[in-house]
C-alpha positions in Angstrom: 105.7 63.5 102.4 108.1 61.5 100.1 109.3 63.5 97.1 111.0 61.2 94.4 113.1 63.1 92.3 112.7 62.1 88.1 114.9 63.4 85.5 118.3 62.6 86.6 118.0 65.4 89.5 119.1 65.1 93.2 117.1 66.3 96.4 119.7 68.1 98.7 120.3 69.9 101.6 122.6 73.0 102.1 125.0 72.3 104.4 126.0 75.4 106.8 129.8 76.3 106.3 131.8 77.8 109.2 132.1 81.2 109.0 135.3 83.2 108.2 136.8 85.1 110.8 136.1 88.9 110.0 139.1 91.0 109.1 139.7 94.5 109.9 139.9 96.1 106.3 136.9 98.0 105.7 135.0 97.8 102.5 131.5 99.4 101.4 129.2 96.9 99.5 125.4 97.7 98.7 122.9 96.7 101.3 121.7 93.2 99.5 124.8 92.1 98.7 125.8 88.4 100.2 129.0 87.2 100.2 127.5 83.5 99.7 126.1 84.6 96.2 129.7 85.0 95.0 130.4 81.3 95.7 130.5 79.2 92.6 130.2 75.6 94.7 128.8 74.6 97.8 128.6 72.1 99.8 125.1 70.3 100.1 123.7 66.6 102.0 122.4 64.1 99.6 118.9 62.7 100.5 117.1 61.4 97.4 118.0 60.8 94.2 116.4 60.0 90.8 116.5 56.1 89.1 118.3 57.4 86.2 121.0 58.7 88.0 124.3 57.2 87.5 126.0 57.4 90.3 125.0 55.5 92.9 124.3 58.4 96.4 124.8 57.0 99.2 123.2 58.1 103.0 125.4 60.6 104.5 127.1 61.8 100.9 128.0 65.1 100.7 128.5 66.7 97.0 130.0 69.2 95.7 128.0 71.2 93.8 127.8 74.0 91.3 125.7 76.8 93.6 124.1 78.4 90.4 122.6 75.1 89.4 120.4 74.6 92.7 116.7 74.8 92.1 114.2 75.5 94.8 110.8 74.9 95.2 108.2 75.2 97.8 106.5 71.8 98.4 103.3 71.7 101.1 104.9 74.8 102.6 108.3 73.1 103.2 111.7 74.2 100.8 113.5 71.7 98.8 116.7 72.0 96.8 117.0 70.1 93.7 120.0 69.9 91.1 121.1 68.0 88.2 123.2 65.6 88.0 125.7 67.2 85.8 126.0 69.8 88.7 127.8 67.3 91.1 131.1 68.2 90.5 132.4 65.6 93.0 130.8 63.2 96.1 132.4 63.5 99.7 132.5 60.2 101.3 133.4 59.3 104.9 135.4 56.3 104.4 
């Protein structure tokens, strides 16, 4: 399946981040609370991105994105991420 992205959006990937090491404070937080809601960027892999765009994405980008901005979407029973391109705060490169 190839899904083009229109619109000036991006198709991304969440990229897992290494968990913090757990301290041993106490606190009690409600049963669906998630400390990755609370994060205002994340990190995600860039795989496709709209014609319009204007930065040019290259294979193996990561961005830096605002978390809130992220739109799912359940395509043929598989989940893909989408944002705008206003919501890449900044690209990671490997140089």
């Amino acid at each position: 399946m190839l899904i083009i992205p229109c619109n000036n959006r991006i198709v991304v990937e969440e990229v897992e981040q290494e968990k913090e090491e757990e301290s041993e404070t106490t606190f009690l937080l409600p049963e669906d609370y998630s400390s990755s809601d609370n994060e205002k960027f994340k990190i995600y892999k860039f795989v496709q991105a709209a014609e319009t765009c204007a930065n040019q994405y290259v294979e193996g980008d990561k961005l830096l994105v605002e978390s809130y901005l992220v739109e799912e979407a359940e395509i043929s029973g598989k989940k893909v991420s989408l944002v705008g391109e206003s919501a890449v705060v900044c690209i990671i490169r490997n140089a």
